[in-house]
Steps between C-alpha positions, in 0.01 A plus 500: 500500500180383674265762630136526662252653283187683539238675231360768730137459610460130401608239771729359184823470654803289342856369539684651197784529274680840459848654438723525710602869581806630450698806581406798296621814683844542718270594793306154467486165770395148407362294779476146516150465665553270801142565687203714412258552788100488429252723696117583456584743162619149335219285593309854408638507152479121471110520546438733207560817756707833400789484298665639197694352190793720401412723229403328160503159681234288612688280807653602780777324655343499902717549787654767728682367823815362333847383671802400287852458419641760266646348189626787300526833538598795213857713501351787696308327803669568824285363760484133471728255322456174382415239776337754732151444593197784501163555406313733231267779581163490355374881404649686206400881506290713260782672420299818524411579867698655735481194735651277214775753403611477820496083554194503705289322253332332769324862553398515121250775417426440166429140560678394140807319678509124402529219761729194421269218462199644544435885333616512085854319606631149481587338819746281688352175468730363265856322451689810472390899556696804416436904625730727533733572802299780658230258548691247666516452834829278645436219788741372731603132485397418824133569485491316132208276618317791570542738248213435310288661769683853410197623298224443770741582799516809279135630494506410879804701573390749309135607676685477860754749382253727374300460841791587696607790271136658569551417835796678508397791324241556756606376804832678482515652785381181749682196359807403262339337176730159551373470857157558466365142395690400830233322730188660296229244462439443112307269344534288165180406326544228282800309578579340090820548386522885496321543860746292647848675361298822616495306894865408448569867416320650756659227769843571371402864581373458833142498476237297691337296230179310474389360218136457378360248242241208486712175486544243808733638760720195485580511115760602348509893441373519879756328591781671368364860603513356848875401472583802419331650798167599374168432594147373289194586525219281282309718307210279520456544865586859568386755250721742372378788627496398885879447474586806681260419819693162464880647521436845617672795243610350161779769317504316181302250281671300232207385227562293280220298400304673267141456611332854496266433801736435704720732377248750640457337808870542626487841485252488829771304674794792431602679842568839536799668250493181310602380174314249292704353196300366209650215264241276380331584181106375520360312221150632315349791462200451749451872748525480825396792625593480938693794550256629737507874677642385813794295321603851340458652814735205624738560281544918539460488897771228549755633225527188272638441197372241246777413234451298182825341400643321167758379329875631624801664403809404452644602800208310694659183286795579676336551817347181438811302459621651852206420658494128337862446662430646858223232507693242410772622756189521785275265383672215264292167544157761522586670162636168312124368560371782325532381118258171536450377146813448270370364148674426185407745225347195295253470765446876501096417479505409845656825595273703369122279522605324907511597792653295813337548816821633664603731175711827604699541162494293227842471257485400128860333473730554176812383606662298799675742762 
């Protein structure tokens, strides 16, 4: 079978031959890869950035937001059958800590799990995949043409959860955790491919969402965050920390762009008993040293909570796939736009080295669905 190649830390990446998998254990799925979505670890990976070979091996099949058809599964799988549809998880645990014992490798301590595609593990970007069952997660037929976005909805399903479970841990005895993104203002900076599944979470879940980034307010990721009822702001007009003397008291910031500076800067525009999610990862090394006194003092005095988030469990997958189809059911022309690239695996070059102008998510494509 054909699969993409890459020798971590060189930009060398290739289309290449290897065998097929085949069932090896009772508990074992085969997939037959129909999409495999690329984000900024890809393009990361493909520019000489971090990755990891499996042990003794010097490539790394890439790849870690896959979508397929399963093809075969062994005696003892339960779950799925063959001609369901569903989606691999990416993290395997340590095997040691007592957040991977328990199937929360997603909260590793040791930091020795292995990521599909990208961390000491071959990935999805291939002909064919196999993992076992309890790392498969099933998708309904009818949101097929969106199933490849399971993985990212993921990490954005999974930061809003944990928000609202602080939320409700502390706000117990004011508000219902489910009801309290109802009519809060929040605010998603950086509105790529993972910013805007966090805005069509937090819409689905009542929120007032606005939506902050530096492209032209009639392309296309504006665009869609307005049809689903949100608002922009440019970023390149209105500086981030002035947003709350803009819209008055913001409860919760979505990042997810990974610059640090303005990482830092949102936290001036968090209101009182906020909660200020951080996704993006920031490239470099370079200090940046701007949390003054008075943003500490912020931060005590108005009962914040900043939250670093990454990666998801399984049951966010799940969550995931729920969300995916109550978009779909709200929002179906709005969420169809969402995957804006579609290229053959042959041309899988221009995946990872182009960018459109209107890119959301692009998909590498193995086989016609």
């Amino acid at each position: 079978m054909k699969a993409i190649v890459l020798i971590p830390g060189t930009t060398t990446v290739c289309l290449n031959d290897r065998t097929e998998p085949q069932i090896s254990a009772d508990d074992e799925v085969i997939i037959k890869v129909w999409q495999v979505g690329i984000c900024g670890t890809d393009r990361e990976e493909a520019s000489g950035g971090r990755a990891t070979a499996p042990a003794n091996r010097q490539e790394l099949i890439i790849g870690h937001e896959v979508f397929g058809l399963v093809e075969k599964v062994g005696k003892a799988v339960k779950k799925v059958r063959p001609g369901d549809f569903g989606v691999f998880t990416v993290r395997r645990g340590c095997g040691n800590c007592l957040a991977c014992l328990n199937d929360r490798s997603d909260m590793c301590y040791t930091g020795n799990y292995t990521e599909r595609g990208i961390k000491g593990a071959d990935g999805f970007q291939a002909e064919y995949v196999v993992d076992q069952e309890q790392y498969l997660v099933k998708v309904p037929e009818t949101i097929t043409h969106l199933g490849v976005l399971t993985e990212p909805m993921s990490v954005a399903a999974k930061a809003i959860d944990e928000a609202l479970g602080l939320q409700k841990s502390r706000l117990r005895d004011i508000m219902e955790q489910e009801s309290w993104l109802q009519g809060k203002k929040t605010v998603v900076a950086g509105i790529g491919a993972i910013g805007l599944l966090a805005a069509f979470v937090l819409r689905l879940k009542g929120a007032d969402v606005v939506g902050l980034d530096i492209v032209e307010e009639d392309s296309l990721r504006p665009q869609i965050l307005k049809q689903i009822g949100g608002k922009y702001i440019n970023g390149k007009h209105v500086k981030a920390a002035d947003l709350d003397s803009r819209l008055g008291q913001i409860d919760l910031i979505f990042e997810a762009t990974g610059i640090a500076e303005l990482q830092v800067q949102l936290i001036q525009a968090l209101g009182i008993n906020g909660i200020y999610i951080l996704t993006g990862i920031p490239e470099g090394t370079r200090q940046l040293l701007n949390l003054t006194g008075d943003l500490m003092k912020q931060i005590v005095l108005k009962n914040q909570i900043l939250l670093g988030s990454v990666n998801a469990s399984y049951a966010h997958y799940e969550m995931a796939v729920d969300l995916l189809a109550q978009a779909h059911e709200k929002y179906p022309e709005v969420i169809s736009r969402f995957i804006t690239d579609r290229i053959p695996f042959s041309d899988f070059q221009t995946a990872l080295r182009k960018h459109s102008p209107d890119e959301i998510k692009v998909v590498v494509e193995w086989a016609k669905n």
